[in-house]
KEPA-181206 format. One record per residue: residue number from 1; residue in three letters; x, y, z of N, C-alpha, C, O in turn. Coordinates in steps of 0.1 Angstrom, whole numbers, plus 5000, padded with zeros to 4 digits. Layout:
BEGIN
(rec NUM ALA (X Y Z) (X Y Z) (X Y Z) (X Y Z))
...
This chain:
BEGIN
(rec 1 UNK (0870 8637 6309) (0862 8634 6321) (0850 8625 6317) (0845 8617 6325))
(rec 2 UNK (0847 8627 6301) (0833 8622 6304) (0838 8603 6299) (0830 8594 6300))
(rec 3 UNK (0850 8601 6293) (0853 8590 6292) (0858 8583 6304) (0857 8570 6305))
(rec 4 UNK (0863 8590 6313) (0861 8581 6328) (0851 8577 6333) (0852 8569 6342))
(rec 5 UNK (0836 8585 6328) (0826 8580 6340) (0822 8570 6330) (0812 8563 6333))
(rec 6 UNK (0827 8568 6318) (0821 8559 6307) (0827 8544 6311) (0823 8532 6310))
(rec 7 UNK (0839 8550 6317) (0851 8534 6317) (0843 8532 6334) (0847 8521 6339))
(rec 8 UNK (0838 8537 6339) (0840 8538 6351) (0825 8527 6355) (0826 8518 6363))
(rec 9 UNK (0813 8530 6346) (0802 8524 6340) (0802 8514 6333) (0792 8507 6333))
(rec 10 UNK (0811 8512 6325) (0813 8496 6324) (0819 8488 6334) (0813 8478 6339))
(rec 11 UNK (0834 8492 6337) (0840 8483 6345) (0825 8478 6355) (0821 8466 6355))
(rec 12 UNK (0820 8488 6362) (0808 8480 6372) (0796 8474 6370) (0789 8467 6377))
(rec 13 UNK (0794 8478 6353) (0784 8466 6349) (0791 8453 6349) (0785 8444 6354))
(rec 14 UNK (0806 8451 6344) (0812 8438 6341) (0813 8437 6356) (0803 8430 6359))
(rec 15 UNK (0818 8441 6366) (0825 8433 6380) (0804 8433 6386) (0803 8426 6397))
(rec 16 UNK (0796 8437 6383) (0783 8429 6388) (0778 8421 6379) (0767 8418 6382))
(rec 17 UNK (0781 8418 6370) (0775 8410 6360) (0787 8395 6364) (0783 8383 6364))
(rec 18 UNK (0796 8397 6365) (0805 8390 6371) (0802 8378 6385) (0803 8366 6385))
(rec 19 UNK (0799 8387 6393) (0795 8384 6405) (0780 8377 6405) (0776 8372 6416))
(rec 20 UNK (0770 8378 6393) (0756 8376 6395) (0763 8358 6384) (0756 8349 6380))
(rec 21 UNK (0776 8358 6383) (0776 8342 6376) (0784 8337 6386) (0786 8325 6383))
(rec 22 UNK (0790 8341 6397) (0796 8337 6407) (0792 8335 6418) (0799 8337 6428))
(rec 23 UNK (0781 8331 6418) (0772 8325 6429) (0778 8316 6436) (0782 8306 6430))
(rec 24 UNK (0780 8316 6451) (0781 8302 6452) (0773 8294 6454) (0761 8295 6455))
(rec 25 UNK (0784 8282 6455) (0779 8267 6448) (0773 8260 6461) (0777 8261 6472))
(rec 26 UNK (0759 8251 6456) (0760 8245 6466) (0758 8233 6460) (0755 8232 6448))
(rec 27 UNK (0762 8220 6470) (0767 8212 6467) (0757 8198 6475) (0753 8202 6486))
(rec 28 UNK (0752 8188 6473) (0752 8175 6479) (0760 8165 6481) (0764 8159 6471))
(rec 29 UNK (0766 8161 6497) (0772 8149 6497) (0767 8138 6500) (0759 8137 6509))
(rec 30 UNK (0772 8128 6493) (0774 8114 6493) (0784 8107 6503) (0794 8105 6496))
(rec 31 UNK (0785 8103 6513) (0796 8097 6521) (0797 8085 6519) (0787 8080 6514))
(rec 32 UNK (0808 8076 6522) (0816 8071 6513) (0830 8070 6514) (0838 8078 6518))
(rec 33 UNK (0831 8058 6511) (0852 8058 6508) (0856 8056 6496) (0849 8054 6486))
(rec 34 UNK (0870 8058 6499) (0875 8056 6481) (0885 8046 6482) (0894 8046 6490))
(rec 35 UNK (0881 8038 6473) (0891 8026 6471) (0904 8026 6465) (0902 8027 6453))
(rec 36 UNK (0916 8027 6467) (0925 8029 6458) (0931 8016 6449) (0939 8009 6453))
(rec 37 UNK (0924 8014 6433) (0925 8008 6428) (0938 8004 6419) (0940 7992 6415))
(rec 38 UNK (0947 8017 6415) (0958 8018 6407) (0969 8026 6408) (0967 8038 6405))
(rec 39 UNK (0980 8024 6412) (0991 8031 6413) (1000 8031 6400) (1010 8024 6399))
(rec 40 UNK (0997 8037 6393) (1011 8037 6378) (1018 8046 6381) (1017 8053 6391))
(rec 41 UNK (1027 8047 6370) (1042 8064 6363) (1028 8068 6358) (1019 8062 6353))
(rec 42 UNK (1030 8082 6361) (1018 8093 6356) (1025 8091 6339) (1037 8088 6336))
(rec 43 UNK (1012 8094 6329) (1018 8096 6317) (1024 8109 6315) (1017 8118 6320))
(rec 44 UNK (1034 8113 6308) (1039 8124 6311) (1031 8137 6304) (1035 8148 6305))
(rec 45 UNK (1020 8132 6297) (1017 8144 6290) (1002 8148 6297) (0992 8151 6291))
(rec 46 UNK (1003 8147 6313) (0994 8147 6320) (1000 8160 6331) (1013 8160 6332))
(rec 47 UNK (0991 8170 6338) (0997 8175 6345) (1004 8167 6358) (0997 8158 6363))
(rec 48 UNK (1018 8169 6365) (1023 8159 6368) (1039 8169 6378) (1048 8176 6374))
(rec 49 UNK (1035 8166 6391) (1045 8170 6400) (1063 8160 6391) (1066 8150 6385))
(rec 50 UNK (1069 8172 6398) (1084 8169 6386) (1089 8156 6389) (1095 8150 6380))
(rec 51 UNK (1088 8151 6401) (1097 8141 6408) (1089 8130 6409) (1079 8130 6417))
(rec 52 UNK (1092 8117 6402) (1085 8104 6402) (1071 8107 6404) (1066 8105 6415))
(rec 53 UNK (1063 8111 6393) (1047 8116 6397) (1043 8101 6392) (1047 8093 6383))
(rec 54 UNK (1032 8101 6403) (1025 8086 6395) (1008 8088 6392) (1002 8098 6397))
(rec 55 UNK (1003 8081 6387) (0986 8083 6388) (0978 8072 6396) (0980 8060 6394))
(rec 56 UNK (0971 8075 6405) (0968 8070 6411) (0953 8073 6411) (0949 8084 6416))
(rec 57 UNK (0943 8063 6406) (0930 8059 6409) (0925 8054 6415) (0930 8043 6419))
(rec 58 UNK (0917 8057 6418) (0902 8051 6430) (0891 8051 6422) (0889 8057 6411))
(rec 59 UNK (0878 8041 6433) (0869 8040 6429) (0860 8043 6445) (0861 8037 6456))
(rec 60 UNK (0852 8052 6442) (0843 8059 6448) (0831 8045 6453) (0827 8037 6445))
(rec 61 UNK (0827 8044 6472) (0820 8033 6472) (0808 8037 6482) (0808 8035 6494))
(rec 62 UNK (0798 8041 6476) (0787 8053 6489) (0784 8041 6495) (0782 8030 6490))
(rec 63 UNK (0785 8048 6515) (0779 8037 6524) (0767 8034 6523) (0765 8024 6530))
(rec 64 UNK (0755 8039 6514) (0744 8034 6509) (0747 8033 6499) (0753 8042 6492))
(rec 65 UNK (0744 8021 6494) (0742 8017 6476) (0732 8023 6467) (0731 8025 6455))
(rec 66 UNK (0724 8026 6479) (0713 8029 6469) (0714 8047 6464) (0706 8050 6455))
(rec 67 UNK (0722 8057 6469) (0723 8069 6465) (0727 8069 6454) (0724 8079 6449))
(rec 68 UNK (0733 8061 6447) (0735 8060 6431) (0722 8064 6420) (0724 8067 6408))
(rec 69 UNK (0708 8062 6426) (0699 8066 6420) (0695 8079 6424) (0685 8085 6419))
(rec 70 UNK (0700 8083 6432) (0698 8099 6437) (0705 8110 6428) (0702 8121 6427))
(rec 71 UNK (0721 8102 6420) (0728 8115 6414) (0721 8123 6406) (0710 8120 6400))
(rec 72 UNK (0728 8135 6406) (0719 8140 6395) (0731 8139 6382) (0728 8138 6370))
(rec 73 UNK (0740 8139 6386) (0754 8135 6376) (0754 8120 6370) (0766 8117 6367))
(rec 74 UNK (0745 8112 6369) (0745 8099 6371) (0753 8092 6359) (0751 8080 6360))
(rec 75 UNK (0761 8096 6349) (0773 8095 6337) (0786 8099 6343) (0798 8098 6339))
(rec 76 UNK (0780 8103 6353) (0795 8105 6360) (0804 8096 6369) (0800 8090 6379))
(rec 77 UNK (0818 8096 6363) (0821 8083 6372) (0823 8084 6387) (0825 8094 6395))
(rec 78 UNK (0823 8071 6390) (0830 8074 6406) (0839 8064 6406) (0838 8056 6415))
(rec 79 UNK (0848 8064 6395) (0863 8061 6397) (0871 8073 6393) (0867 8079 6382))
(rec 80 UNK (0880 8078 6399) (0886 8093 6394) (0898 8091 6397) (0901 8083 6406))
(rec 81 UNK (0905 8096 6391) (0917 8102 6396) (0926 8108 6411) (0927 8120 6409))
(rec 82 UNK (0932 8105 6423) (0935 8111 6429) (0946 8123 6429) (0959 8120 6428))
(rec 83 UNK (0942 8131 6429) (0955 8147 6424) (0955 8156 6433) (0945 8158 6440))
(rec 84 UNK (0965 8160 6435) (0971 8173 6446) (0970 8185 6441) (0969 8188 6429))
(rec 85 UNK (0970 8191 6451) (0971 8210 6449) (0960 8211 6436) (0966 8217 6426))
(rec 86 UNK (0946 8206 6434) (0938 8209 6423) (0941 8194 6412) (0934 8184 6412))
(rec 87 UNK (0946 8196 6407) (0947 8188 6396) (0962 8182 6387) (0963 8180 6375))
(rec 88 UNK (0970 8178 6398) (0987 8176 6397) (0984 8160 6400) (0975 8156 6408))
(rec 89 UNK (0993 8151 6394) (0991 8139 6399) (1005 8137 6409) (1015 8144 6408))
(rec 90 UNK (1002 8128 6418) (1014 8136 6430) (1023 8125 6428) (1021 8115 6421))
(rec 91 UNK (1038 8128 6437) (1045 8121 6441) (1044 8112 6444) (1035 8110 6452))
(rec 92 UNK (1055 8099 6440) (1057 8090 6451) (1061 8093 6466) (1056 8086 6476))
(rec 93 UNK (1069 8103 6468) (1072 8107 6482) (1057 8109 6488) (1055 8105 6499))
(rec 94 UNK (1047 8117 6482) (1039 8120 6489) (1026 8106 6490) (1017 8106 6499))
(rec 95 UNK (1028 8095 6478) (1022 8089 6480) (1024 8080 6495) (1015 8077 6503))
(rec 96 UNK (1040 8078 6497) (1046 8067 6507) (1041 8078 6518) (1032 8074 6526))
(rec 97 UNK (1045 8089 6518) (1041 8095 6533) (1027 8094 6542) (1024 8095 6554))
(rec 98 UNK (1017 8092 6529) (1002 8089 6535) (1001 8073 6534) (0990 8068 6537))
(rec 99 UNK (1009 8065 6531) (1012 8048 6528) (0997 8047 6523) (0988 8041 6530))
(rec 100 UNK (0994 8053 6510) (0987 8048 6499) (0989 8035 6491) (0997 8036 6482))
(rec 101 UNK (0984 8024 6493) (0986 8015 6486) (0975 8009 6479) (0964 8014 6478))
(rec 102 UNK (0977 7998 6472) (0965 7992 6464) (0954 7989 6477) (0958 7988 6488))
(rec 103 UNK (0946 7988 6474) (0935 7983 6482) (0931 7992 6496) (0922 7989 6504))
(rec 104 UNK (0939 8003 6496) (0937 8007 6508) (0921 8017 6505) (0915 8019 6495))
(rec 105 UNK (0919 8021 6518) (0905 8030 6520) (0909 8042 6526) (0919 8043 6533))
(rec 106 UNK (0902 8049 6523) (0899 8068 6525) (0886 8068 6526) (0878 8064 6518))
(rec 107 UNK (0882 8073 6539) (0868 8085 6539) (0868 8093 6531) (0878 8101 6529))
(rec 108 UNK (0856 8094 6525) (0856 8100 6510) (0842 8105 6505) (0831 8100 6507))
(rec 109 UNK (0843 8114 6500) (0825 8120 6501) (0825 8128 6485) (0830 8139 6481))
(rec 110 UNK (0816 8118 6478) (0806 8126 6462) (0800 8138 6462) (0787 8137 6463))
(rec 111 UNK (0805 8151 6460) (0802 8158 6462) (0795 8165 6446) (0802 8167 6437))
(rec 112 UNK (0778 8168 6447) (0774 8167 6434) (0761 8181 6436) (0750 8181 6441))
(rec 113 UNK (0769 8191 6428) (0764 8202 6424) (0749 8207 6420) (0744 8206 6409))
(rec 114 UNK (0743 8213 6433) (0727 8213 6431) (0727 8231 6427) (0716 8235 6422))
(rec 115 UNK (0734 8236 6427) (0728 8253 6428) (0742 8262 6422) (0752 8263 6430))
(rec 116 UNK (0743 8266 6412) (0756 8270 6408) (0763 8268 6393) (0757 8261 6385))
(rec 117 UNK (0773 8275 6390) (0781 8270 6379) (0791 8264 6379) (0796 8260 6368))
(rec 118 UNK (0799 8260 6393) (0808 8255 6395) (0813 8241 6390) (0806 8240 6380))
(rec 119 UNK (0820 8228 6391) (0823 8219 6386) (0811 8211 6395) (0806 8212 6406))
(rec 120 UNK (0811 8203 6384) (0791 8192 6386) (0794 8186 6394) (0788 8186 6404))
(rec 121 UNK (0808 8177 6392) (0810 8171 6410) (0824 8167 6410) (0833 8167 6401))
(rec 122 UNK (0825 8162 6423) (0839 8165 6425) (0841 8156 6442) (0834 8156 6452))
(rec 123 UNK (0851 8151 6441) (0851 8139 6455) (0860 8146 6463) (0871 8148 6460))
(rec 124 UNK (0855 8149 6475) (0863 8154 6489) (0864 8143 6502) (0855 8137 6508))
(rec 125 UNK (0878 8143 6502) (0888 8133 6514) (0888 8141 6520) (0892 8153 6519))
(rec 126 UNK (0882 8130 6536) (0882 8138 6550) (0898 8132 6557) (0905 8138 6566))
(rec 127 UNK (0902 8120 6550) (0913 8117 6556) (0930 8123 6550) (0941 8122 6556))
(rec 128 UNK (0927 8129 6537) (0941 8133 6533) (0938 8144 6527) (0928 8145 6520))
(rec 129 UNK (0949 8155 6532) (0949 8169 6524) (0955 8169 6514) (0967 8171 6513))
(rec 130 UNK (0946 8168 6503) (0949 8168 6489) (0955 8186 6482) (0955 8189 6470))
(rec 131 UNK (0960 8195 6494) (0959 8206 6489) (0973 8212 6499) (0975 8223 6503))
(rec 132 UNK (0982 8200 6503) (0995 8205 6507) (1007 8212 6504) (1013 8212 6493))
(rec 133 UNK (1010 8219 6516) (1021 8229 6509) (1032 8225 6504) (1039 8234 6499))
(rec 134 UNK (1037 8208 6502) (1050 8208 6495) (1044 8193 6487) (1051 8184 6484))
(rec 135 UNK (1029 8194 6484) (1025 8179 6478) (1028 8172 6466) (1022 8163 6460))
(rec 136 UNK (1045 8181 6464) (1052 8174 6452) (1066 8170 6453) (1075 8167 6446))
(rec 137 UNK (1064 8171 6470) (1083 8171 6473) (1083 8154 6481) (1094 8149 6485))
């Protein structure tokens, strides 16, 4: 008995101690589009949907120029990578279905971490759901 209320006494220090670093995040945006600069063959030793994955980059372009002096991430790029479902570089099928091409634009927003431990920043598209149910088919 008395080693249950022992186990019982940790487990809830760990799941509140837990919860006191899981704060959520809050965040500043930058609005903005993203330029799509690069369409290659993903390299294969990249995470990478099975079926013709390609990598495709952009470069981040805030409708004020001058918020660039506002980052607080300011080493951080704003050319990134575009990836599906988190961090997969996607299909060509899914590229052609959104007709991603070079030079095209996306509504696009720098999203850069004021309050939190979560990732420092990170760019969110109002125009394509980067988080689809088949965004490797």
């Amino acid at each position: 008995m008395q080693h249950r209320k022992i186990i019982t006494i940790i487990l809830s220090f760990i799941f509140i101690s837990c919860n006191k670093n899981n704060k959520e995040c809050n965040y500043i945006s930058y609005e903005g589009k993203a330029v799509i600069i690069s369409i290659d063959i993903a390299p294969v030793n990249e995470n990478n949907c099975s079926v013709n994955p390609r990598k495709v980059l952009f470069a981040f372009i805030a409708d004020d120029s001058t918020v660039r002096n506002n980052y607080v991430f300011k080493n951080w790029s704003d050319t990134s990578a575009l990836t599906v479902n988190g961090s997969t570089n996607p299909s060509q099928n899914f590229i052609d279905s959104l007709d991603i091409t070079l030079g095209k634009e996306f509504r696009c927003s720098r999203q850069e971490l004021m309050q939190g431990t979560c990732t420092p920043v990170y760019f969110k598209f109002s125009d394509i759901n980067l988080n689809p149910e088949n965004g490797c088919k």
